[in-house]
PAZA-804599 format. One record per residue (C-alpha): residue in three letters; residue number from 1; x, y, z. Coordinates in steps of 0.05 Angstrom, whole numbers. Each point is the difference from the previous one (the first is absolute). Last residue first. Layout:
! PAZA-804599
<r><aa>ALA</aa><i>NUM</i><x>X</x><y>Y</y><z>Z</z></r>
...
This chain:
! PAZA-804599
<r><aa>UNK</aa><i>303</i><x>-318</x><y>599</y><z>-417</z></r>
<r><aa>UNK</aa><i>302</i><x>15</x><y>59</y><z>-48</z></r>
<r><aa>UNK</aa><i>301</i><x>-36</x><y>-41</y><z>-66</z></r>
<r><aa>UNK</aa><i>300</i><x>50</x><y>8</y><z>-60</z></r>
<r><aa>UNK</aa><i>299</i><x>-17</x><y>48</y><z>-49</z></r>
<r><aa>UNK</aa><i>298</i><x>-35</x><y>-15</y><z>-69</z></r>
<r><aa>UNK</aa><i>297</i><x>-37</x><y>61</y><z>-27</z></r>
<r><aa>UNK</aa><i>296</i><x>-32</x><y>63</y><z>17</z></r>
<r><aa>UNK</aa><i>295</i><x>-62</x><y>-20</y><z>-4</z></r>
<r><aa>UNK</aa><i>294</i><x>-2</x><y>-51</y><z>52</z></r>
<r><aa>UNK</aa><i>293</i><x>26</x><y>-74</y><z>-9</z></r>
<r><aa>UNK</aa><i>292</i><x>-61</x><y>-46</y><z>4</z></r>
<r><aa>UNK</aa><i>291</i><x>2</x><y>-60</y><z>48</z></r>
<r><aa>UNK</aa><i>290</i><x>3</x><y>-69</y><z>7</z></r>
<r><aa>UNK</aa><i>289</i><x>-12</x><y>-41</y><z>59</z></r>
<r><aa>UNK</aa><i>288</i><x>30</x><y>-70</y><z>-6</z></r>
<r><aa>UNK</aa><i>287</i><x>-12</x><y>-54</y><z>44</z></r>
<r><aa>UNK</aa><i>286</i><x>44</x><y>-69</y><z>-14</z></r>
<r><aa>UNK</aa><i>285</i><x>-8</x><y>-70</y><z>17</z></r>
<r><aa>UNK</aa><i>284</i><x>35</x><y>-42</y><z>-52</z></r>
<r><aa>UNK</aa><i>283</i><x>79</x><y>25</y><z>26</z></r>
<r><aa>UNK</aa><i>282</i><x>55</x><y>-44</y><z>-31</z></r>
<r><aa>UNK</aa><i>281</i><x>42</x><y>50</y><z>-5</z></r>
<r><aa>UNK</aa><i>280</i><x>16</x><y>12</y><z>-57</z></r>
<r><aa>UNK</aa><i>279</i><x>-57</x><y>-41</y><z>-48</z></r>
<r><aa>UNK</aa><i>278</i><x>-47</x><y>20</y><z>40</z></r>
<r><aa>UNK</aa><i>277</i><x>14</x><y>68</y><z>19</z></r>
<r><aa>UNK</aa><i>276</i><x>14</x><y>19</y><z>-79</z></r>
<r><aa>UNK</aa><i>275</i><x>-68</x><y>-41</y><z>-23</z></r>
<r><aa>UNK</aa><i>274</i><x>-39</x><y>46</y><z>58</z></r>
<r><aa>UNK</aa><i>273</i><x>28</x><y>66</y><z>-28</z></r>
<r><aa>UNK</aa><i>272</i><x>-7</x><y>-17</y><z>-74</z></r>
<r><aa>UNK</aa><i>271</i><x>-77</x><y>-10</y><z>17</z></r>
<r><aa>UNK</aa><i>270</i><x>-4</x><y>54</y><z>41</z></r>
<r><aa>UNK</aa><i>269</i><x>26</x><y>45</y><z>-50</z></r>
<r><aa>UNK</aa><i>268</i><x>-36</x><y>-27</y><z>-52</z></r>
<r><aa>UNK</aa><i>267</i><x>-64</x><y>-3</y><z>29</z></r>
<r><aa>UNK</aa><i>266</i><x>-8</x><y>80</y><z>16</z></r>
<r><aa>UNK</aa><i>265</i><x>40</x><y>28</y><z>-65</z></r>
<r><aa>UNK</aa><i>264</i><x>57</x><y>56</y><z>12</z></r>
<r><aa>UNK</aa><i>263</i><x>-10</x><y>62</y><z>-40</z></r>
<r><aa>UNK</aa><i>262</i><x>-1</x><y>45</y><z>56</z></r>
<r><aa>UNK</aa><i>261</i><x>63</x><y>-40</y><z>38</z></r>
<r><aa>UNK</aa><i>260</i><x>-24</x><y>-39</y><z>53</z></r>
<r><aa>UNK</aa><i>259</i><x>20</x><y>7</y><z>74</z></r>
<r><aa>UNK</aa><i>258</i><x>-3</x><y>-73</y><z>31</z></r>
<r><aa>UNK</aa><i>257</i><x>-16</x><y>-11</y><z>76</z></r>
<r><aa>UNK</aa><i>256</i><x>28</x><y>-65</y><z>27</z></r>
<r><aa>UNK</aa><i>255</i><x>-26</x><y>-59</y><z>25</z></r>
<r><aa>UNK</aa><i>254</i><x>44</x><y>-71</y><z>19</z></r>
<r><aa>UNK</aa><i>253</i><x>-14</x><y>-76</y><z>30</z></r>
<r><aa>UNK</aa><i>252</i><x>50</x><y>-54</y><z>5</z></r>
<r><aa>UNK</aa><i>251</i><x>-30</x><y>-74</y><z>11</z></r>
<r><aa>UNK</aa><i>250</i><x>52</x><y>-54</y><z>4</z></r>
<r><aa>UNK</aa><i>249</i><x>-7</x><y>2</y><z>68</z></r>
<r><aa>UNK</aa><i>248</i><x>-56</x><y>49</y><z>35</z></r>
<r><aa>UNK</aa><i>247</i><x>-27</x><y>62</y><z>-17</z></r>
<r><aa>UNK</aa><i>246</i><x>74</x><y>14</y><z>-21</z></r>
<r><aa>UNK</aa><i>245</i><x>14</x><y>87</y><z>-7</z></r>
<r><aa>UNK</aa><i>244</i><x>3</x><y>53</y><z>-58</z></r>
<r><aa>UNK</aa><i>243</i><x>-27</x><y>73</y><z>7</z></r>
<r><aa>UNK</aa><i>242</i><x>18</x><y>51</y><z>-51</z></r>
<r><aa>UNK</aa><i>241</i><x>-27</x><y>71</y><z>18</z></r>
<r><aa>UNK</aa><i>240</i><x>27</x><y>30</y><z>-58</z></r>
<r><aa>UNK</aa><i>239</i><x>11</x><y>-17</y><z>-76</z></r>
<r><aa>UNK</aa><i>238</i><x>11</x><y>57</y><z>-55</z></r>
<r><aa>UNK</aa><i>237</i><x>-4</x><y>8</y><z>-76</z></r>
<r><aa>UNK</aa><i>236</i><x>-40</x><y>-62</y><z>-23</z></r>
<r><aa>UNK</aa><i>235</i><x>-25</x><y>-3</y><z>-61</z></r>
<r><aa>UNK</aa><i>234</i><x>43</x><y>-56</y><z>-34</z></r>
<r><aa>UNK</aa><i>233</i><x>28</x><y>-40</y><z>67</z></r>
<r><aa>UNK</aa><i>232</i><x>71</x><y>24</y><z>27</z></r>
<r><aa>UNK</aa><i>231</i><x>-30</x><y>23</y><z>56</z></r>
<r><aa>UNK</aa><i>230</i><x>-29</x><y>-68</y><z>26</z></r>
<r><aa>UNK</aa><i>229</i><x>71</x><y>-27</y><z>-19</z></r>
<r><aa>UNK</aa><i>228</i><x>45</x><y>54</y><z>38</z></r>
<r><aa>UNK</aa><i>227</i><x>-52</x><y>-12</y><z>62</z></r>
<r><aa>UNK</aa><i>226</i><x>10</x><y>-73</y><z>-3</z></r>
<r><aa>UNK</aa><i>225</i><x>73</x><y>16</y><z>8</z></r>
<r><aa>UNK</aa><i>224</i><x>5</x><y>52</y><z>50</z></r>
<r><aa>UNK</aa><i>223</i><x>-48</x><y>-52</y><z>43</z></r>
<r><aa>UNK</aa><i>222</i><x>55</x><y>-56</y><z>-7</z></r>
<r><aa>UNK</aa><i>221</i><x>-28</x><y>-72</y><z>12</z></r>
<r><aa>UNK</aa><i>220</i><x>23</x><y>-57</y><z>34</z></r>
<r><aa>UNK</aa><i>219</i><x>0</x><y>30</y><z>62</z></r>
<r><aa>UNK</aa><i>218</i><x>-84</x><y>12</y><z>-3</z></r>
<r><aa>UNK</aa><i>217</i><x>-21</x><y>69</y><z>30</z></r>
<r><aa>UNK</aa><i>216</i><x>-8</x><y>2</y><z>73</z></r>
<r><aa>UNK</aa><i>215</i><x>-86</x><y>-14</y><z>15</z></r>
<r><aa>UNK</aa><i>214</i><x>24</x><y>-1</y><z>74</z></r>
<r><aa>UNK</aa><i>213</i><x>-33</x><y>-71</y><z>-2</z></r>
<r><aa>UNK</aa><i>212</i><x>34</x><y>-18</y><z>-64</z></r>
<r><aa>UNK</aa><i>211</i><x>74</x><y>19</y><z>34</z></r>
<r><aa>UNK</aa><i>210</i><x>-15</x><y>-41</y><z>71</z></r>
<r><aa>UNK</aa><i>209</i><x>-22</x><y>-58</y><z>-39</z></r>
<r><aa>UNK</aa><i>208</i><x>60</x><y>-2</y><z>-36</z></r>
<r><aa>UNK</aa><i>207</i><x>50</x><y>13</y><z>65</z></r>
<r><aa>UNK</aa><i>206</i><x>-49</x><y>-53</y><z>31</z></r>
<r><aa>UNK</aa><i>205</i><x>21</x><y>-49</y><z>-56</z></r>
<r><aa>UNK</aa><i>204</i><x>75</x><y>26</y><z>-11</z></r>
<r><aa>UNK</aa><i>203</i><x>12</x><y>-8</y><z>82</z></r>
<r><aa>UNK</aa><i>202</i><x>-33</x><y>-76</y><z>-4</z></r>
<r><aa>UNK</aa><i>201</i><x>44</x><y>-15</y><z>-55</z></r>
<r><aa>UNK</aa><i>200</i><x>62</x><y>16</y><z>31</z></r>
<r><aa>UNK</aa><i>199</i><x>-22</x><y>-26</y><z>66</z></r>
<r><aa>UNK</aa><i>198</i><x>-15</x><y>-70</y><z>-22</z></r>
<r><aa>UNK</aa><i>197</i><x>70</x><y>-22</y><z>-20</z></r>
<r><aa>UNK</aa><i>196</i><x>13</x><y>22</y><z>70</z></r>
<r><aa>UNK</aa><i>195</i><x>-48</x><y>-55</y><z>26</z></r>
<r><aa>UNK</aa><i>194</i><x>39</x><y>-45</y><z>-35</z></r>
<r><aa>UNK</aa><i>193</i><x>65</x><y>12</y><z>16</z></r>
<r><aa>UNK</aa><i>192</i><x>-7</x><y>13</y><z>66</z></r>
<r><aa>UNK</aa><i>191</i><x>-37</x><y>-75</y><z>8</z></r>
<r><aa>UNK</aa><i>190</i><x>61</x><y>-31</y><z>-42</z></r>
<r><aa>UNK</aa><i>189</i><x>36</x><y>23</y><z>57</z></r>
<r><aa>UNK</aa><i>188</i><x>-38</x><y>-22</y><z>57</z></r>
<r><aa>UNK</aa><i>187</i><x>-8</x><y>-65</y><z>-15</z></r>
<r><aa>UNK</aa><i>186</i><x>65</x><y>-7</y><z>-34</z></r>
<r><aa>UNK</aa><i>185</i><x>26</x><y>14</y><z>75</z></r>
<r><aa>UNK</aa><i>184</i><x>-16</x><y>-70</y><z>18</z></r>
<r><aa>UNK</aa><i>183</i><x>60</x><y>-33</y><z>-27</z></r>
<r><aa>UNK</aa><i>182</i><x>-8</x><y>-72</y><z>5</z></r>
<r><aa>UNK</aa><i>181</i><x>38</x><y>-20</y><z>-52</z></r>
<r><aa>UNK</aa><i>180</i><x>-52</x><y>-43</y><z>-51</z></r>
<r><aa>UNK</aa><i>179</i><x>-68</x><y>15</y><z>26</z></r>
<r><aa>UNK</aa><i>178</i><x>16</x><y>69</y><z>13</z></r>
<r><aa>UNK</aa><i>177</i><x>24</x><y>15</y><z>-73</z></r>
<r><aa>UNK</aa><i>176</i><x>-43</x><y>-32</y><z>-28</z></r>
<r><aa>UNK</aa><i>175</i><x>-55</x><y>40</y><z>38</z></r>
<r><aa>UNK</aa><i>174</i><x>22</x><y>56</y><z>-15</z></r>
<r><aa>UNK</aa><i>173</i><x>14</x><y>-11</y><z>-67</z></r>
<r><aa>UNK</aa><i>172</i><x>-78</x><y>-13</y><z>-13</z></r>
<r><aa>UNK</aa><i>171</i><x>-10</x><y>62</y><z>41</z></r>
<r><aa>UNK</aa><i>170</i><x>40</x><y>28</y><z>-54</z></r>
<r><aa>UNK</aa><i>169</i><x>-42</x><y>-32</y><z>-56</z></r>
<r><aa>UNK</aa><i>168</i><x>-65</x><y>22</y><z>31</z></r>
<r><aa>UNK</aa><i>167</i><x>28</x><y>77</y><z>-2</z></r>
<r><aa>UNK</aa><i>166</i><x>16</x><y>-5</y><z>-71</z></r>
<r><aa>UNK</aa><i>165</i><x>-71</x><y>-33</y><z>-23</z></r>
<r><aa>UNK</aa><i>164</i><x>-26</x><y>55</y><z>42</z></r>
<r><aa>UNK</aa><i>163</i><x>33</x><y>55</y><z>-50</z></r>
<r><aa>UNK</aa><i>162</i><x>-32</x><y>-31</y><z>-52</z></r>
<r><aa>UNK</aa><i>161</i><x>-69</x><y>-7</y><z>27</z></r>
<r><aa>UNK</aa><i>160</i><x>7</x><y>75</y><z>12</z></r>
<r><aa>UNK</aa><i>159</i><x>13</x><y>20</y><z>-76</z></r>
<r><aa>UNK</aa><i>158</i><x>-62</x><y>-50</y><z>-19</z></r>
<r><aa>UNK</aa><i>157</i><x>-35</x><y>46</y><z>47</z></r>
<r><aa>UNK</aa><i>156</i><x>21</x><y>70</y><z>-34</z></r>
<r><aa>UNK</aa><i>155</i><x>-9</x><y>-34</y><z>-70</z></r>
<r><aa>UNK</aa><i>154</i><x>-73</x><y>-13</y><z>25</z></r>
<r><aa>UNK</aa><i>153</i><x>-18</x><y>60</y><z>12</z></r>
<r><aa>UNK</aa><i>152</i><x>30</x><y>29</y><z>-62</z></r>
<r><aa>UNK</aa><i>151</i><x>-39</x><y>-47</y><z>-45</z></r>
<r><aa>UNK</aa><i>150</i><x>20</x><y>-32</y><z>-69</z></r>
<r><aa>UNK</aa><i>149</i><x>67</x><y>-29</y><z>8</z></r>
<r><aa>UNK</aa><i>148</i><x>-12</x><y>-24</y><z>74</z></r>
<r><aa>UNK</aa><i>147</i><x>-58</x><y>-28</y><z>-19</z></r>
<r><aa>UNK</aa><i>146</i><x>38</x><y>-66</y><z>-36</z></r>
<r><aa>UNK</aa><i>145</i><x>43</x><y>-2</y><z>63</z></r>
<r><aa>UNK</aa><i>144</i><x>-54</x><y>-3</y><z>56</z></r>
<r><aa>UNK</aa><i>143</i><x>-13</x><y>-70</y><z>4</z></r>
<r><aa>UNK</aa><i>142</i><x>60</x><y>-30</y><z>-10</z></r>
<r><aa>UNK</aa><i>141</i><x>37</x><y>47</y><z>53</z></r>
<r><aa>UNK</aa><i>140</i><x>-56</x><y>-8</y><z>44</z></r>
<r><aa>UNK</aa><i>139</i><x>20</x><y>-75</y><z>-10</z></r>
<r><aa>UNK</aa><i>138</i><x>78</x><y>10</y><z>11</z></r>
<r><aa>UNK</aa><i>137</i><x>-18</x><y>38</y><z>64</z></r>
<r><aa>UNK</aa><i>136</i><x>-38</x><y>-63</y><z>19</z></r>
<r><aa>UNK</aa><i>135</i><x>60</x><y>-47</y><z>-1</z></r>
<r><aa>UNK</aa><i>134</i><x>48</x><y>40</y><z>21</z></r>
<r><aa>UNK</aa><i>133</i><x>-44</x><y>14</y><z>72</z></r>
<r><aa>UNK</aa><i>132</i><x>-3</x><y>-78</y><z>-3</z></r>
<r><aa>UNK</aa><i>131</i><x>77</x><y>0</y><z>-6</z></r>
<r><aa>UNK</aa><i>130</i><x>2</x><y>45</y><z>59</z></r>
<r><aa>UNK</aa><i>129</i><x>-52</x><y>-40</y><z>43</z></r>
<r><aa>UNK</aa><i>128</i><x>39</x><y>-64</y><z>-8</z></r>
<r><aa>UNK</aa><i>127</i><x>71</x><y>42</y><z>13</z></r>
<r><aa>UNK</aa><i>126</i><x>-24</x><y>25</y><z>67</z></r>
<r><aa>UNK</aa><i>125</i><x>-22</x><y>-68</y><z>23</z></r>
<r><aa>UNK</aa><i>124</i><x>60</x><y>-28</y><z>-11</z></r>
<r><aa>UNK</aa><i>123</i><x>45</x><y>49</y><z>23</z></r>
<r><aa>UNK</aa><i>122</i><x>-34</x><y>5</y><z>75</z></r>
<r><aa>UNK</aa><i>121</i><x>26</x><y>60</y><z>28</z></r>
<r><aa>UNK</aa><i>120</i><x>55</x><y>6</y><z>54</z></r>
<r><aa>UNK</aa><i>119</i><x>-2</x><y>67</y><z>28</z></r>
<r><aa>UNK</aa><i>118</i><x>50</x><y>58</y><z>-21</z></r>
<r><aa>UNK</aa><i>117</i><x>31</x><y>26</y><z>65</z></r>
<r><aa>UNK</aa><i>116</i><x>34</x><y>70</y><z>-13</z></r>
<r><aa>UNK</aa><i>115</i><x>-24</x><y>2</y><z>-69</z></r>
<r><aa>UNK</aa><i>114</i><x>-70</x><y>-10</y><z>28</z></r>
<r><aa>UNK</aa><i>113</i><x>-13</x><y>71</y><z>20</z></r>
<r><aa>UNK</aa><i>112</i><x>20</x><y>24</y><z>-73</z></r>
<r><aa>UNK</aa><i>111</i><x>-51</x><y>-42</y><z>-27</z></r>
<r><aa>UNK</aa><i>110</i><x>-54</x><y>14</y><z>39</z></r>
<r><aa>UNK</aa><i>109</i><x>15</x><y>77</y><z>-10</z></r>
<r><aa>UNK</aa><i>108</i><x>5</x><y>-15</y><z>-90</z></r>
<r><aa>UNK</aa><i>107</i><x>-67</x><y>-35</y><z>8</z></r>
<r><aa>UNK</aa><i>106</i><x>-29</x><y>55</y><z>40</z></r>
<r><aa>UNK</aa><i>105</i><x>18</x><y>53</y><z>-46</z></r>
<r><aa>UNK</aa><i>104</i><x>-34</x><y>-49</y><z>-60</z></r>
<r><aa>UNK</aa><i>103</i><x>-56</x><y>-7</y><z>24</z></r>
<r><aa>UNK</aa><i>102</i><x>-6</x><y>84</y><z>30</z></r>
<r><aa>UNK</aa><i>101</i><x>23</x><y>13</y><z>-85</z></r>
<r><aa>UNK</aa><i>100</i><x>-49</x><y>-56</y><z>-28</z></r>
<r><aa>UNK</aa><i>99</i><x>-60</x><y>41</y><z>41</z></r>
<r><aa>UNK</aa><i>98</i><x>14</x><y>72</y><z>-23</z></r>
<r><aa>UNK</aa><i>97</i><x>7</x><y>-27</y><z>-73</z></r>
<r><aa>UNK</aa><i>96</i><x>-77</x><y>-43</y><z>8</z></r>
<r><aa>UNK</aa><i>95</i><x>-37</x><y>68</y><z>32</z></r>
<r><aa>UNK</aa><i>94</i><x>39</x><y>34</y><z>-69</z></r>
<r><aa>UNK</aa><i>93</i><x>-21</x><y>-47</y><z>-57</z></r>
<r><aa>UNK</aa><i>92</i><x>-69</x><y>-12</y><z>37</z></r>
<r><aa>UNK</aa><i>91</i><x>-7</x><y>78</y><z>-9</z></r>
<r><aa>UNK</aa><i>90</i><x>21</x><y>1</y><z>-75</z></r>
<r><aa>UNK</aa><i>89</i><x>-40</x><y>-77</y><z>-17</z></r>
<r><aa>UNK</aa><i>88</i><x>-66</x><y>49</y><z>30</z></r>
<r><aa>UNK</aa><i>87</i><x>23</x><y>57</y><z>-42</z></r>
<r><aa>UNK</aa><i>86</i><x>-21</x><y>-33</y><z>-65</z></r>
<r><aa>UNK</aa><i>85</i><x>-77</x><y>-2</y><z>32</z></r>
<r><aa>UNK</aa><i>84</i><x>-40</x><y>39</y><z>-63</z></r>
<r><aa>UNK</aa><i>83</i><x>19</x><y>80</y><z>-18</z></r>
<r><aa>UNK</aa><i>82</i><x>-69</x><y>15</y><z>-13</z></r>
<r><aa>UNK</aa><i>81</i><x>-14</x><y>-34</y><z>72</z></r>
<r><aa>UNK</aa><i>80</i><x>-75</x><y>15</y><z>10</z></r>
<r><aa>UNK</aa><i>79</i><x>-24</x><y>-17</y><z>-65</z></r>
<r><aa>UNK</aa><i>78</i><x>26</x><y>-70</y><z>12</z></r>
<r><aa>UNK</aa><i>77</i><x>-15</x><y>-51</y><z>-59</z></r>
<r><aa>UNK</aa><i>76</i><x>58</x><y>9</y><z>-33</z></r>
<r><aa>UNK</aa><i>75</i><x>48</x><y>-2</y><z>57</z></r>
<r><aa>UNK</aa><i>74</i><x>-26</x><y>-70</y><z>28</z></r>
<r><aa>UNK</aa><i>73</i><x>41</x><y>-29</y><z>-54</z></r>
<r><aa>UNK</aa><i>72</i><x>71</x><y>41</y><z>17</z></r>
<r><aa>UNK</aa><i>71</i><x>-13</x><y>-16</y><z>73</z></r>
<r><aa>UNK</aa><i>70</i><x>12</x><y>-76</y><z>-19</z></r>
<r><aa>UNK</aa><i>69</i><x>51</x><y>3</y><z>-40</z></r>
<r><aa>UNK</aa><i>68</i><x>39</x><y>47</y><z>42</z></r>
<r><aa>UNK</aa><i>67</i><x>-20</x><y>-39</y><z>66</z></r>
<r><aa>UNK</aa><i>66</i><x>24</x><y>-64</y><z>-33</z></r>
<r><aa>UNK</aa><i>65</i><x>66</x><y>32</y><z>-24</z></r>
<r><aa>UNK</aa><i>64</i><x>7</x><y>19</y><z>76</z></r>
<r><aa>UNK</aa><i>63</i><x>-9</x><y>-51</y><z>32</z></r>
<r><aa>UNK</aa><i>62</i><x>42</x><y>-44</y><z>-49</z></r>
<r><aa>UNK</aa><i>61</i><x>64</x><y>50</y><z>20</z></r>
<r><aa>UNK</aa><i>60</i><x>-20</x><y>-11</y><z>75</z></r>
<r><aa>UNK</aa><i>59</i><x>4</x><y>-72</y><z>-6</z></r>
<r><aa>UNK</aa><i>58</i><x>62</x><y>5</y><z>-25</z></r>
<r><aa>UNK</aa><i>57</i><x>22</x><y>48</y><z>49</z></r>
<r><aa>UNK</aa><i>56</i><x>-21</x><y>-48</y><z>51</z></r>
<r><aa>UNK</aa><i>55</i><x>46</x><y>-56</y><z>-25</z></r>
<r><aa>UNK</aa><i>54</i><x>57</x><y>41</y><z>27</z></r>
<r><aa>UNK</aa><i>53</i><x>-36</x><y>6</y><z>68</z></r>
<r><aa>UNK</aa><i>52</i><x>-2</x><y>-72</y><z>-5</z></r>
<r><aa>UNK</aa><i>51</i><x>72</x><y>1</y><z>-26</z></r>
<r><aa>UNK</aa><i>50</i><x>19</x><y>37</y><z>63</z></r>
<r><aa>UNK</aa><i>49</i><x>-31</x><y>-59</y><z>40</z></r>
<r><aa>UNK</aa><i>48</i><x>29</x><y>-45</y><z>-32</z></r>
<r><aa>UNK</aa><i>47</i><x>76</x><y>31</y><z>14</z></r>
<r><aa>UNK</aa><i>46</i><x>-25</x><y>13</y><z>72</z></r>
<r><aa>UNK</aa><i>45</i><x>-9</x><y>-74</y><z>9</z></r>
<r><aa>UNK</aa><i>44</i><x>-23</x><y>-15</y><z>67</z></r>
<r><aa>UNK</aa><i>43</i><x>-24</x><y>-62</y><z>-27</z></r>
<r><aa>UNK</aa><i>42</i><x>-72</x><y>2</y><z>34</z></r>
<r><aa>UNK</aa><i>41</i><x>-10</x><y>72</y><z>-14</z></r>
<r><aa>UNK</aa><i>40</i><x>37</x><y>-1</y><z>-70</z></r>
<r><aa>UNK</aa><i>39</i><x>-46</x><y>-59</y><z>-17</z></r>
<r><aa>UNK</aa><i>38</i><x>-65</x><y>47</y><z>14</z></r>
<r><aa>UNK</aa><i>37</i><x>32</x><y>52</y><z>-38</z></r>
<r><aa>UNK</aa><i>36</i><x>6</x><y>-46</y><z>-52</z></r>
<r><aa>UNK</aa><i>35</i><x>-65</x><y>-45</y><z>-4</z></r>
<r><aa>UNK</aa><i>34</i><x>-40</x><y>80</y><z>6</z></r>
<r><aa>UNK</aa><i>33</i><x>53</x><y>25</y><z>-62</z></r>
<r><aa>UNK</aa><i>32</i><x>-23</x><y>-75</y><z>-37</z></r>
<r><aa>UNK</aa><i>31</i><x>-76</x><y>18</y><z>1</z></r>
<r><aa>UNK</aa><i>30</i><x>6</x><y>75</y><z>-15</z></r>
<r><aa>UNK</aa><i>29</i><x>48</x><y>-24</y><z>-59</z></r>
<r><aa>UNK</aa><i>28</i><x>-38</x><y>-47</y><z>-36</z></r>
<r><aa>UNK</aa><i>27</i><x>-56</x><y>39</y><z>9</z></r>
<r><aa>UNK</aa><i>26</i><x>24</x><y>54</y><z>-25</z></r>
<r><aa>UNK</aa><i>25</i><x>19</x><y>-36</y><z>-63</z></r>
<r><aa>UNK</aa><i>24</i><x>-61</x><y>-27</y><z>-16</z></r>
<r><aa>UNK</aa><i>23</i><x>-32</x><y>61</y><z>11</z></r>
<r><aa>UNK</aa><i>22</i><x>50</x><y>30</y><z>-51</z></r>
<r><aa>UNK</aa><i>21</i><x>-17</x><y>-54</y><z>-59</z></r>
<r><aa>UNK</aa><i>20</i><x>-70</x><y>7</y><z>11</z></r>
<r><aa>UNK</aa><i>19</i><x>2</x><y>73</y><z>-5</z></r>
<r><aa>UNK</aa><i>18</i><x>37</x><y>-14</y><z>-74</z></r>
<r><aa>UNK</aa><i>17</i><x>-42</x><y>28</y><z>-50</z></r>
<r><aa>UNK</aa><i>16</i><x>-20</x><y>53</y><z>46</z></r>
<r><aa>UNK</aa><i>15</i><x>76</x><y>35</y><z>7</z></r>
<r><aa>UNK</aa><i>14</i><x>4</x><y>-2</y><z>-77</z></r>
<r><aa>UNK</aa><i>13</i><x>-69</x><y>39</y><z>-1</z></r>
<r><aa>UNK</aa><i>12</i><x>15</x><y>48</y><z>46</z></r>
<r><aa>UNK</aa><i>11</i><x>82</x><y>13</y><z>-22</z></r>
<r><aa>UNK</aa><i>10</i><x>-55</x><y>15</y><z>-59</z></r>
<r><aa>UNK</aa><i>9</i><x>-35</x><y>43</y><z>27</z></r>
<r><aa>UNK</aa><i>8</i><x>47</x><y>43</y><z>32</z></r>
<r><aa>UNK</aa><i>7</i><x>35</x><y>4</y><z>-63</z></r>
<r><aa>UNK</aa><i>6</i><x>-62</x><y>23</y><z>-36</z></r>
<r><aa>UNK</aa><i>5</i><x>-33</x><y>43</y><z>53</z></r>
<r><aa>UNK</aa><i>4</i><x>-23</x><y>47</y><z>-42</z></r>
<r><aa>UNK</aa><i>3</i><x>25</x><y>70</y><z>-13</z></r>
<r><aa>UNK</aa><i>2</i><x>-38</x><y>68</y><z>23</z></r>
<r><aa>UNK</aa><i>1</i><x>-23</x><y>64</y><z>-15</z></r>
């Protein structure tokens, strides 16, 4: 028997109250990441064009709360996808992590190949775009910071928009810096530094979407411990087969096969079961197969 969706459907619901609010935001910063990697050709600013790809993850983050919001509606009235569209933000998660890595690897080459002769870039212009950049991370920012405390999805994108308001105030410095010595390597350098300030995220996205894909069971959770609580429900003598894993974020999924003592009631059990993996761990989707202990009393399952 199972759980409803309650905190599924709810990061749902917060997530829909403010759609207008994230494709806003997107695009915001779809339009501005084109006027910036377009600037870093002209400029040949590596340092903007690192803070394009920066910019990207952003955009990706909004990409994906929209596709979880969005695939979360069709869900219901799909009979042909009982467990709805969640992995579609999973498998966008991971194409999206492979790409940021080869963006950022060839940021980091470029940049090592012009340490030897760092080309004169045009301060000016750099440091107009990068204050523009600023300028429109601090409105996603805005926009997405009253959702951020009620959805998941968008938490993870305000997150990013954050991290890109770092990487627009070191091109910023860059180009200060430029336009007031001379020294070309802050190009370059502040380019590194941005597009490895990408890398650490980008590894803990795909490593994510590698673990839900693989249906590994959720790190924030101990399986010895939610099997200790299922067993310690009234009725309950023995708990095998226990399954947890993340449909997709925020969403973590479990079943388990209960034994039930003789006298043990039906409702009850499940009942106290489902309250205990709620309130836990946080888990509102739950299958739960119970079973009746044979005559000879309550003994552990042998698998």
């Amino acid at each position: 028997m199972g759980a409803g969706h309650d905190h599924g459907a709810q990061a749902v619901r917060a997530g829909a109250r403010h759609l207008g609010r994230l494709w806003w935001s997107a695009g915001l910063l779809a339009g501005f990441m084109v006027i910036e990697a377009l600037a870093a050709g002209f400029t040949g600013s590596l340092a903007l064009l690192s803070d394009a790809g920066h910019m990207f993850t952003d955009l990706l983050g909004i990409a994906m709360a929209l596709a979880a919001i969005t695939a979360a509606g069709r869900a219901a009235t799909d009979s042909h996808r009982t467990f709805g569209l969640y992995r579609l933000e999973v498998l966008a998660a991971l194409a999206n992590a492979v790409l940021l890595t080869l963006v950022a690897i060839v940021v980091v080459v470029q940049a090592i190949r012009r340490f030897t002769d760092p080309p004169d870039v045009p301060a000016g212009a750099i440091l107009v775009v990068a204050v523009a950049g600023l300028l429109v991370n601090l409105i996603a920012f805005g926009l997405l910071r009253s959702g951020a405390k009620e959805s998941i999805n968008i938490r993870g994108a305000y997150i990013e928009v954050i991290g890109d308001l770092l990487g627009s105030v070191g091109v910023i410095v860059a180009a200060a810096i430029i336009g007031l010595t001379g020294w070309s390597y802050a190009d370059p350098i502040v380019a590194v530094i941005v597009a490895l300030m990408i890398l650490p995220r980008t590894f803990a996205l795909g490593r994510s979407a590698v673990r839900i894909l693989v249906q590994a069971a959720p790190e924030h959770l101990d399986i010895t411990a939610v099997r200790a609580r299922l067993a310690a429900v009234p009725g309950v003598c023995d708990v095998h087969d226990l399954h947890v894993w993340t449909l997709t974020s925020g969403m973590d999924v479990a079943s388990a096969h209960l034994s039930l003592e003789p006298a043990a009631e039906l409702g009850s059990v499940l009942s106290t079961a489902r309250e205990a993996l709620h309130e836990d761990f946080d888990i509102d989707h739950a299958t739960l197969q119970v079973e009746p202990v044979s005559s000879g009393g309550c003994t552990p399952a042998n698998w």
